[in-house]
Each structure stands twice: as structure tokens, then as C-alpha cells.
LUMTI-683835 format. One record per atom (N, C-alpha, C): residue in three letters; chain; atom name; x, y, z. Coordinates in Angstrom, 1 decimal, always signed. Example, Ala and Ser with C-alpha at 12.3 -4.5 7.8 and 13.67 -1.06 7.14 Angstrom:
REM LUMTI-683835
   residu   chaine   atome     east    north       up
      ala        A       N    +13.2     -5.7     +7.8
      ala        A      CA    +12.3     -4.5     +7.8
      ala        A       C    +13.2     -3.3     +7.8
      ser        A       N    +12.8     -2.2     +7.1
      ser        A      CA    +13.7     -1.1     +7.1
      ser        A       C    +12.9     +0.0     +7.9
END
This chain:
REM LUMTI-683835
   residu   chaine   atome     east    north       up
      unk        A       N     -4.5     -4.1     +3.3
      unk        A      CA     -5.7     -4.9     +3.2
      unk        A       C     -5.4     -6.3     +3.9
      unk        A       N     -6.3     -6.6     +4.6
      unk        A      CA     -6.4     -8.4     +5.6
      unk        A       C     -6.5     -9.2     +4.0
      unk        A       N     -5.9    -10.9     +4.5
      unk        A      CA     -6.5    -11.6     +4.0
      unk        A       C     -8.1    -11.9     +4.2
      unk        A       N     -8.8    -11.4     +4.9
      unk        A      CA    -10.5    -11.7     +5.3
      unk        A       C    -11.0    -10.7     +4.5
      unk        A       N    -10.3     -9.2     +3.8
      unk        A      CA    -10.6     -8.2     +2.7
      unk        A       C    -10.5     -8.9     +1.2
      unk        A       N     -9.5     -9.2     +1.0
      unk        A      CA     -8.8     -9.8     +0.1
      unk        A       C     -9.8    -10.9     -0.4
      unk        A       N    -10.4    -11.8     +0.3
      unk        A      CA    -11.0    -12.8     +0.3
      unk        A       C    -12.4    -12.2     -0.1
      unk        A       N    -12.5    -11.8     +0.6
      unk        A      CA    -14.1    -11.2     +0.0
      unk        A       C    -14.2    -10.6     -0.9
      unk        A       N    -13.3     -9.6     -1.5
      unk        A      CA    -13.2     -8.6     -2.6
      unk        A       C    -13.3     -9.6     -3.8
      unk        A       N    -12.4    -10.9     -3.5
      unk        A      CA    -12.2    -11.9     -4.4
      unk        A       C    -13.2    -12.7     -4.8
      unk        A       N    -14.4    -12.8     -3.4
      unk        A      CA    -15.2    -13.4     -3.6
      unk        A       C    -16.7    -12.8     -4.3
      unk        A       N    -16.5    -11.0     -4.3
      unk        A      CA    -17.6    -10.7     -5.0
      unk        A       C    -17.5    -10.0     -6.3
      unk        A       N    -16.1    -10.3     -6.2
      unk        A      CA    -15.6    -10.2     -8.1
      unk        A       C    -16.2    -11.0     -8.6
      unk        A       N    -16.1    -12.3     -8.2
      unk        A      CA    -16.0    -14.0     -8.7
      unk        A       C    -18.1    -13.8     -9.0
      unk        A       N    -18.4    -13.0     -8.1
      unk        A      CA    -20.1    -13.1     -7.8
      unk        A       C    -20.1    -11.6     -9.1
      unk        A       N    -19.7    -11.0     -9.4
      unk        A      CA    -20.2    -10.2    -10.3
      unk        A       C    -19.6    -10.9    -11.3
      unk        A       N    -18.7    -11.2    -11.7
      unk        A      CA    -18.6    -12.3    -12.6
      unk        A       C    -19.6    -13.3    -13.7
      unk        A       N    -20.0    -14.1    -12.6
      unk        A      CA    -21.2    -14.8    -12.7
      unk        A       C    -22.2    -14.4    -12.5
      unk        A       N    -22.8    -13.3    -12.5
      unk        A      CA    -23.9    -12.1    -12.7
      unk        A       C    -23.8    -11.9    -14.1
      unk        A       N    -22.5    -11.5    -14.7
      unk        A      CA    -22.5    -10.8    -15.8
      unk        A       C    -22.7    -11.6    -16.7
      unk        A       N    -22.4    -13.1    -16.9
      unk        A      CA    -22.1    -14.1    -17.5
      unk        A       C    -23.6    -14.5    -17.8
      unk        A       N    -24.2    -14.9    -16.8
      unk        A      CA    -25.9    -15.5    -17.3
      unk        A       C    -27.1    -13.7    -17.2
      unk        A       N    -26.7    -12.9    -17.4
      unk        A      CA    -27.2    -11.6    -17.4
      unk        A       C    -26.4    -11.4    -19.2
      unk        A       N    -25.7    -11.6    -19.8
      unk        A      CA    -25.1    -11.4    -21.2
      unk        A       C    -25.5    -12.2    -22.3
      unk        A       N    -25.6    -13.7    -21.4
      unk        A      CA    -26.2    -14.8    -22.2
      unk        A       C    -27.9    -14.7    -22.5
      unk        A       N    -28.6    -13.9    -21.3
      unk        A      CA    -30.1    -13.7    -21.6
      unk        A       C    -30.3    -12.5    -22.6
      unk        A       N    -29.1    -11.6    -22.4
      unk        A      CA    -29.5    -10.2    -23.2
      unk        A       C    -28.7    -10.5    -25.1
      unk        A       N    -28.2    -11.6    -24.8
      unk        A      CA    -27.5    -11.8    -26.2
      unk        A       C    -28.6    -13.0    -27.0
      unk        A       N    -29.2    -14.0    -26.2
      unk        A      CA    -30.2    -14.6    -26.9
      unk        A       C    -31.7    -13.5    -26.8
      unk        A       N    -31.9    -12.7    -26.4
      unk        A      CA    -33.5    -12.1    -26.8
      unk        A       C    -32.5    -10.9    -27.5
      unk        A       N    -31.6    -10.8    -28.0
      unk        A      CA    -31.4     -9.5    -28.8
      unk        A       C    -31.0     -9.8    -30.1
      unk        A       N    -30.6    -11.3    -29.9
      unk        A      CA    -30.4    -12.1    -31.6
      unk        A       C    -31.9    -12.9    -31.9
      unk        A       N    -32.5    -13.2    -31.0
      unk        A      CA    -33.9    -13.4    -31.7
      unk        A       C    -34.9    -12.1    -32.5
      unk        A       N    -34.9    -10.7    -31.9
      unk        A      CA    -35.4    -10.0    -32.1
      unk        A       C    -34.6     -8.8    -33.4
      unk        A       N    -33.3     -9.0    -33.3
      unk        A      CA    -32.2     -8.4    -34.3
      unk        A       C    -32.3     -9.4    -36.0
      unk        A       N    -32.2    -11.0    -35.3
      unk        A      CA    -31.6    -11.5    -36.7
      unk        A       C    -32.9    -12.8    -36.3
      unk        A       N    -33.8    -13.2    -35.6
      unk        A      CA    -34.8    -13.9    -36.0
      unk        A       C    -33.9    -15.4    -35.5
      unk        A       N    -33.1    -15.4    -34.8
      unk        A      CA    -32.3    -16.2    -34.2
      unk        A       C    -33.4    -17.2    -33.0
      unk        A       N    -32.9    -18.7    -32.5
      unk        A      CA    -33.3    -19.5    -31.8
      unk        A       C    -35.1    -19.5    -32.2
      unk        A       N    -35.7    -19.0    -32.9
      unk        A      CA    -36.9    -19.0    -33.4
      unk        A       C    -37.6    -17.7    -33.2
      unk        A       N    -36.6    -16.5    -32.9
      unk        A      CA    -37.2    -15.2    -32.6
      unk        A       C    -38.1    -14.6    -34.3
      unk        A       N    -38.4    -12.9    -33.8
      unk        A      CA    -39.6    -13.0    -34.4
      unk        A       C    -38.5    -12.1    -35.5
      unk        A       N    -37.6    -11.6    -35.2
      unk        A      CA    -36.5    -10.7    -36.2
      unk        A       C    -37.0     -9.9    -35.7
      unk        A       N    -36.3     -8.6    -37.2
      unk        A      CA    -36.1     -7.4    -36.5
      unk        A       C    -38.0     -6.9    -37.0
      unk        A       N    -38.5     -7.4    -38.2
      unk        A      CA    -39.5     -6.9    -38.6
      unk        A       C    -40.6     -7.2    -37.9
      unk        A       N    -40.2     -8.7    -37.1
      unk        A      CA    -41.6     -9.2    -36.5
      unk        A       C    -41.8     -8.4    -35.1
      unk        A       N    -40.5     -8.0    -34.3
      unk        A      CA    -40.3     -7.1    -33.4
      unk        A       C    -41.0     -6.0    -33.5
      unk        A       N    -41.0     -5.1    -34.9
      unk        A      CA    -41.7     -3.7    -35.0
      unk        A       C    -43.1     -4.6    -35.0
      unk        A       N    -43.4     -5.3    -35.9
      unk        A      CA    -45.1     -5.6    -35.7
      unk        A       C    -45.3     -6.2    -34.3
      unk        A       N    -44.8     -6.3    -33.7
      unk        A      CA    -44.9     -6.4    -32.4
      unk        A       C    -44.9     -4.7    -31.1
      unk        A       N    -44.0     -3.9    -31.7
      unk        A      CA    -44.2     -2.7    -30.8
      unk        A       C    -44.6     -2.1    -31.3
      unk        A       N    -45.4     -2.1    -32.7
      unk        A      CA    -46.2     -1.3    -33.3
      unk        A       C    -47.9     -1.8    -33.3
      unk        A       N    -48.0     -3.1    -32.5
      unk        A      CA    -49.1     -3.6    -32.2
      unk        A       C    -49.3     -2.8    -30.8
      unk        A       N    -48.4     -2.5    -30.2
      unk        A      CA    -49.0     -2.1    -29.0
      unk        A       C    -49.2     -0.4    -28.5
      unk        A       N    -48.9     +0.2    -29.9
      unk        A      CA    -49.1     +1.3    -30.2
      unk        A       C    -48.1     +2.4    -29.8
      unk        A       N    -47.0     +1.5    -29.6
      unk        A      CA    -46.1     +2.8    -28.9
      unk        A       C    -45.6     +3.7    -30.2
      unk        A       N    -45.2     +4.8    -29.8
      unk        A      CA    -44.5     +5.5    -31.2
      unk        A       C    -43.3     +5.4    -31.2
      unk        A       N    -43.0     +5.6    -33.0
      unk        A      CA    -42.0     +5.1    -33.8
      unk        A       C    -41.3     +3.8    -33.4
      unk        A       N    -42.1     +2.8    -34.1
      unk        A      CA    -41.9     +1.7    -33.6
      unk        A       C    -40.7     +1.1    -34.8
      unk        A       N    -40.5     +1.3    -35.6
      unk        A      CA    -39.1     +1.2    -36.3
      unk        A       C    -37.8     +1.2    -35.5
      unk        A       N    -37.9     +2.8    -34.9
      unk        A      CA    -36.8     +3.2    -34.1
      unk        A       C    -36.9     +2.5    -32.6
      unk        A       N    -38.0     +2.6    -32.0
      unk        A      CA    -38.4     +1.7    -30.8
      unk        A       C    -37.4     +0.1    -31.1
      unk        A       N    -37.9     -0.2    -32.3
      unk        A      CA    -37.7     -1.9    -32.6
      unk        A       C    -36.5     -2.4    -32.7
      unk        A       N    -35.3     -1.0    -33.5
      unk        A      CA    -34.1     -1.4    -33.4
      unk        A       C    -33.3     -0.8    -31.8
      unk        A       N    -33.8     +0.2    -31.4
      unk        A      CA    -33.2     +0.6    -30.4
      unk        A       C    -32.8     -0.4    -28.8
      unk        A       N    -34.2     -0.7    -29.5
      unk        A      CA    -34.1     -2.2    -28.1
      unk        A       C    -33.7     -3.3    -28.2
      unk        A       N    -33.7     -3.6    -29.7
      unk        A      CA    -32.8     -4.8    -30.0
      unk        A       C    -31.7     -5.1    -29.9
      unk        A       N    -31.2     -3.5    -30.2
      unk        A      CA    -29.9     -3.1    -30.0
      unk        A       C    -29.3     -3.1    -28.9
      unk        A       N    -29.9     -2.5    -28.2
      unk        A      CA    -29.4     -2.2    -26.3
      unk        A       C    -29.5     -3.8    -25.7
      unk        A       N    -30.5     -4.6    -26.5
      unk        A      CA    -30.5     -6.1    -26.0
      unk        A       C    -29.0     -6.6    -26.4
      unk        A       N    -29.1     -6.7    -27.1
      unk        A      CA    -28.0     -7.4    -28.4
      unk        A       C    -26.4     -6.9    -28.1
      unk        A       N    -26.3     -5.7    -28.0
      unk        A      CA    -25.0     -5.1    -27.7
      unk        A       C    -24.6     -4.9    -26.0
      unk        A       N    -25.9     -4.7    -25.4
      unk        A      CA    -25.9     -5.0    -24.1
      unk        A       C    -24.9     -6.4    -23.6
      unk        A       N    -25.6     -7.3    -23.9
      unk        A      CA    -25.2     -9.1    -23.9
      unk        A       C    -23.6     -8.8    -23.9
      unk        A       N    -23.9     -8.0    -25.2
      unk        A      CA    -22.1     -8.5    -25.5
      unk        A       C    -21.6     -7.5    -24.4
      unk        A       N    -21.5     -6.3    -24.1
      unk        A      CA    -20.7     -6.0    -23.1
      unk        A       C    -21.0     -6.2    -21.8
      unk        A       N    -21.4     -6.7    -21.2
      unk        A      CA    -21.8     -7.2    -20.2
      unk        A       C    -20.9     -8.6    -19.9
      unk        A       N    -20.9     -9.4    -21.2
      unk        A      CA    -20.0    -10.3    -21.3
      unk        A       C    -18.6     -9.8    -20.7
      unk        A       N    -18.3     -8.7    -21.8
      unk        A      CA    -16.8     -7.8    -21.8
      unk        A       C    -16.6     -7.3    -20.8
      unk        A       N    -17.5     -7.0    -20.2
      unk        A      CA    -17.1     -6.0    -18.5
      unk        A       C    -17.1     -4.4    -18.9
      unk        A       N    -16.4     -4.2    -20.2
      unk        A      CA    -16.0     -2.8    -20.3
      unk        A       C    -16.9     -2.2    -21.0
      unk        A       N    -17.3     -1.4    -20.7
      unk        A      CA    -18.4     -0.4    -20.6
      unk        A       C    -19.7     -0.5    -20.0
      unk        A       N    -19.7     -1.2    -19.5
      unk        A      CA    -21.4     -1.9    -18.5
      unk        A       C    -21.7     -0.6    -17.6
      unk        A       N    -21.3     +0.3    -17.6
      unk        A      CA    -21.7     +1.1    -16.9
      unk        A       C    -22.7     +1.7    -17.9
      unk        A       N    -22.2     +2.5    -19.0
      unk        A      CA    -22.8     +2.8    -20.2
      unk        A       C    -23.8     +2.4    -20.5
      unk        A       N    -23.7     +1.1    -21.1
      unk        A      CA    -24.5     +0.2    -21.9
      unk        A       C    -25.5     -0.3    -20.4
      unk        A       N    -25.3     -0.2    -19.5
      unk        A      CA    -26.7     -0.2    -18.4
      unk        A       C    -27.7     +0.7    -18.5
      unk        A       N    -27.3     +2.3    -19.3
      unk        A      CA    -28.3     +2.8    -19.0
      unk        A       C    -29.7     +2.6    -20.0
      unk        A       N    -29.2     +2.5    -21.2
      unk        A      CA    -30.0     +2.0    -22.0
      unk        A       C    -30.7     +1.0    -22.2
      unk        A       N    -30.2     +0.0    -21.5
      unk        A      CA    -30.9     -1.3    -21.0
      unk        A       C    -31.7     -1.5    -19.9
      unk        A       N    -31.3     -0.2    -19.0
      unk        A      CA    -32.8     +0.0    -17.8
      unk        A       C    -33.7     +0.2    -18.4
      unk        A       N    -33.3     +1.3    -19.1
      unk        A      CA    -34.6     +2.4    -19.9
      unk        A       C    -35.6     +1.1    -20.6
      unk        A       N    -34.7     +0.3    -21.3
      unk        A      CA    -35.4     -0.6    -22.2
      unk        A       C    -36.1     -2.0    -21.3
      unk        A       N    -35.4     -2.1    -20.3
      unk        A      CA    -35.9     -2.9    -19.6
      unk        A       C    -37.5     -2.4    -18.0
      unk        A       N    -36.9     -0.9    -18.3
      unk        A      CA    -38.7     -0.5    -17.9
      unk        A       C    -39.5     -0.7    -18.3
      unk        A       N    -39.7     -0.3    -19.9
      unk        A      CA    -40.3     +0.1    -21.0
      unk        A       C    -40.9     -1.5    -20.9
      unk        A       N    -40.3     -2.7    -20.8
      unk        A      CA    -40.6     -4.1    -20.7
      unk        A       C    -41.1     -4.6    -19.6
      unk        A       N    -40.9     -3.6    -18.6
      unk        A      CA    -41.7     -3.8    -16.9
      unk        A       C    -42.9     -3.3    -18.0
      unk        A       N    -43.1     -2.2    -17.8
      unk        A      CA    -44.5     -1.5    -17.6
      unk        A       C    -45.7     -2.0    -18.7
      unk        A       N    -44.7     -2.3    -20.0
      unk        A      CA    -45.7     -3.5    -21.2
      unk        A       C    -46.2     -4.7    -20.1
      unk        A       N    -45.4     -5.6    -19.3
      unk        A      CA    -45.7     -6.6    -19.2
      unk        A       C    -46.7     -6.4    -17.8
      unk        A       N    -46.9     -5.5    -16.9
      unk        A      CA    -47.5     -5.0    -16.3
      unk        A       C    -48.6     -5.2    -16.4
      unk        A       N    -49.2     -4.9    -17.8
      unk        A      CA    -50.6     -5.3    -17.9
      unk        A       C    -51.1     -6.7    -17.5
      unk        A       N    -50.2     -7.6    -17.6
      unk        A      CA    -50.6     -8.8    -17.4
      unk        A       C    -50.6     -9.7    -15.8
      unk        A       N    -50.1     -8.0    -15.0
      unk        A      CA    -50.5     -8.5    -13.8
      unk        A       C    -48.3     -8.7    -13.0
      unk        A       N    -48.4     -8.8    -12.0
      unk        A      CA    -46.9     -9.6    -12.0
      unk        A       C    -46.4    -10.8    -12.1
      unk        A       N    -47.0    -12.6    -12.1
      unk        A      CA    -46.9    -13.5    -12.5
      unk        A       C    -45.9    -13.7    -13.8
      unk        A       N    -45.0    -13.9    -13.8
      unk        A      CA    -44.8    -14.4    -15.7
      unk        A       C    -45.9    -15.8    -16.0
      unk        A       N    -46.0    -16.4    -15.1
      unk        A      CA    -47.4    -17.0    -15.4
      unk        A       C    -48.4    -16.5    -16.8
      unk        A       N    -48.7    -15.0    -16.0
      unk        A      CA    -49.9    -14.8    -17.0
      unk        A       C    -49.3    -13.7    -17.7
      unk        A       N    -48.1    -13.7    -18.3
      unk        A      CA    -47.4    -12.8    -19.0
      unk        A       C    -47.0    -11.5    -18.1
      unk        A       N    -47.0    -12.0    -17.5
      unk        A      CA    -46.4    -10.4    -15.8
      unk        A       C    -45.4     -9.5    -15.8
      unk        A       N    -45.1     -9.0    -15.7
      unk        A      CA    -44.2     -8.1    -15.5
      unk        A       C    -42.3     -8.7    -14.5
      unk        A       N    -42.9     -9.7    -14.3
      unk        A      CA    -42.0    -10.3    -13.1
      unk        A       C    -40.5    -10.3    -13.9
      unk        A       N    -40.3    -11.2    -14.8
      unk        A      CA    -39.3    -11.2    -15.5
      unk        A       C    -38.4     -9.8    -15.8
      unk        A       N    -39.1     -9.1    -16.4
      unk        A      CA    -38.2     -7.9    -16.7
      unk        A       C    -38.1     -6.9    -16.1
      unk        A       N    -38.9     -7.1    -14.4
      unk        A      CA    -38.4     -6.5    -13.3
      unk        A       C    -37.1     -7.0    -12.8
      unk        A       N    -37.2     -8.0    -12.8
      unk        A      CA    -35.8     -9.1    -12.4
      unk        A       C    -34.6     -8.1    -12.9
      unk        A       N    -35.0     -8.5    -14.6
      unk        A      CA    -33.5     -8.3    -15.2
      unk        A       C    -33.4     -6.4    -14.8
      unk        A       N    -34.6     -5.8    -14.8
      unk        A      CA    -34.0     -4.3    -14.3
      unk        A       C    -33.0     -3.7    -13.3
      unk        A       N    -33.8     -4.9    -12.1
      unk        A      CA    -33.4     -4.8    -11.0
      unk        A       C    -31.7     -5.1    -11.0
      unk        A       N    -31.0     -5.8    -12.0
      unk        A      CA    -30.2     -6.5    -11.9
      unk        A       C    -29.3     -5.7    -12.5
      unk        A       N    -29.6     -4.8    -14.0
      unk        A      CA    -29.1     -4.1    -14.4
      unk        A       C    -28.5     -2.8    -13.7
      unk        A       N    -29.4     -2.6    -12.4
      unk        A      CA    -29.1     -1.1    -11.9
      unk        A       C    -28.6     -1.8    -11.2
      unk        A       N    -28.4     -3.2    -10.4
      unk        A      CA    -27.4     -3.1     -9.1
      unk        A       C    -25.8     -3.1     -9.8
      unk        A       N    -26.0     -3.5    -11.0
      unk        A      CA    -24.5     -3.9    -12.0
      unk        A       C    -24.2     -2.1    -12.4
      unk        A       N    -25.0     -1.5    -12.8
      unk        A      CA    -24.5     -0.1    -13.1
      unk        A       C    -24.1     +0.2    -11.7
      unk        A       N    -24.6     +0.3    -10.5
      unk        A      CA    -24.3     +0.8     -9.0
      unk        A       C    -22.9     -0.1     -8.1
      unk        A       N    -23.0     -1.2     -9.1
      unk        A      CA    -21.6     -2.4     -8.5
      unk        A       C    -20.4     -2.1     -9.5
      unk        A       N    -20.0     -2.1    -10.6
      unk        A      CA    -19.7     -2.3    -11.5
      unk        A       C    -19.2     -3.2    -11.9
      unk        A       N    -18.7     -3.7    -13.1
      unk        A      CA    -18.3     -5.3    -13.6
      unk        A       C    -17.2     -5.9    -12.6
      unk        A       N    -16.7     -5.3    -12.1
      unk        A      CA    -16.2     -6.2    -10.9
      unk        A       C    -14.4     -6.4    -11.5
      unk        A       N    -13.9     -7.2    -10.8
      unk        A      CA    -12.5     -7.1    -11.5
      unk        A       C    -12.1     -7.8    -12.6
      unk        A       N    -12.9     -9.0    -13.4
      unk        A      CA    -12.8     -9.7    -14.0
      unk        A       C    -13.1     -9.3    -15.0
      unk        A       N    -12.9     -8.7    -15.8
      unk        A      CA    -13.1     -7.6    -17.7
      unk        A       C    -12.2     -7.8    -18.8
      unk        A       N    -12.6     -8.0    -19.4
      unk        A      CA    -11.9     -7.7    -20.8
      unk        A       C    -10.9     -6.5    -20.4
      unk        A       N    -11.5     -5.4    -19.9
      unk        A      CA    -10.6     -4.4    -20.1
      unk        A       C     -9.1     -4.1    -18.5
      unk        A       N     -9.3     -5.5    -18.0
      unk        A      CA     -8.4     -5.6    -16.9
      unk        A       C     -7.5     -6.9    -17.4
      unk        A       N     -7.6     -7.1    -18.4
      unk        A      CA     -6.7     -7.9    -18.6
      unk        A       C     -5.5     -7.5    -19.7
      unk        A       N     -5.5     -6.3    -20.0
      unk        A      CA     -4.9     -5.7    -20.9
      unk        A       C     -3.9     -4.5    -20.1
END
């Protein structure tokens, strides 16, 4: 391998890195707002009266499943080790969050869909990249 390989490889570790880092910190604050009612979120109960307002079924299981894939997502994403995994259920949940917010048009302006296109989009290039060299589980 060139140092001009070397350097880049280094340089888009360093870039999935810092992907993973403010991508863990968004899925770890909306997954402790909606898990434990954290930073002024709605909890876990205000969550179901929230996916049970919009009529999806089993909104119990809907309410923890996503909180969960939020919440536990964050943290491995942080970790590196298993973000492969833990992507898939965070697409799924982060569709499910496209297509709710969809009604509102694409703007986050007018409650759009735009945001949680973002984070989808970001989740599948991280499942298709993977955490990069920098993990919890490369340093052991």
C-alpha cells in the first residue's frame, strides 16, 4: 500500500468516525426522549399515544421497538461494533419516519419528511461503508 492509500484510508476512517459520532448523539437523544421522557421528550407512553394517534398497528410494540432501535442504535453506532446489524432496524424505523413525515410535504419547515430522509440515507451508506477502523471492537 502507497503512502497516498494509507493516507486516504486514514482519512475516511477519520470521516466515518465523525459520521458515527454526531449520527449516535442524534439517535441516543430522540431514543432517551422517547424511551425515558429525557431532554423534555414525550416517554415511552407519550410515544405510543403518539403512534397510536396515527393509527399504525400495535402501537405498544411499534412504540418500544423504535425507541429501542433509536436508543440502542445511538449507542452502537457510538461503539462501531455491530452497526452493521443494528442499521437494519434503524432503516426500517427510519422509513417508517420518512413516510409519517411525508405527509407534511418534504420541508422540515412544514414537518417534512426531509430530516428522516437524511438520517436514512446515512444509515444505509454506514451499513454499505461500515464503522470504519475506529471501534470499540478494534481496539481490543
Amino acid at each position: 500500500m502507497t503512502n497516498s492509500n494509507r493516507s486516504t484510508t486514514s482519512t475516511q476512517d477519520v470521516a466515518l468516525l465523525l459520521i458515527r459520532l454526531i449520527i449516535a448523539t442524534i439517535f441516543l437523544y430522540h431514543g432517551s426522549q422517547k424511551l425515558f421522557g429525557a431532554f423534555g421528550g414525550p416517554g415511552l407512553k407519550g410515544w405510543h399515544d403518539f403512534i397510536a394517534s396515527l393509527g399504525m398497528p400495535m402501537p405498544w410494540i411499534s412504540a418500544i421497538l423504535s425507541a429501542c432501535a433509536e436508543f440502542f442504535g445511538g449507542l452502537i453506532f457510538l461503539l462501531g461494533t455491530g452497526l452493521r446489524i443494528i442499521a437494519v432496524p434503524l432503516a426500517v424505523n427510519m422509513m417508517v419516519a420518512t413516510w409519517v413525515a411525508s405527509k407534511g410535504g418534504f420541508s422540515v419547515l412544514h414537518n417534512g419528511c426531509e430530516y428522516p430522509l437524511c438520517l436514512l440515507v446515512i444509515v444505509i451508506a454506514m451499513f454499505l461503508m461500515g464503522p470504519g477502523r475506529y471501534t470499540l471492537g478494534a481496539m481490543f
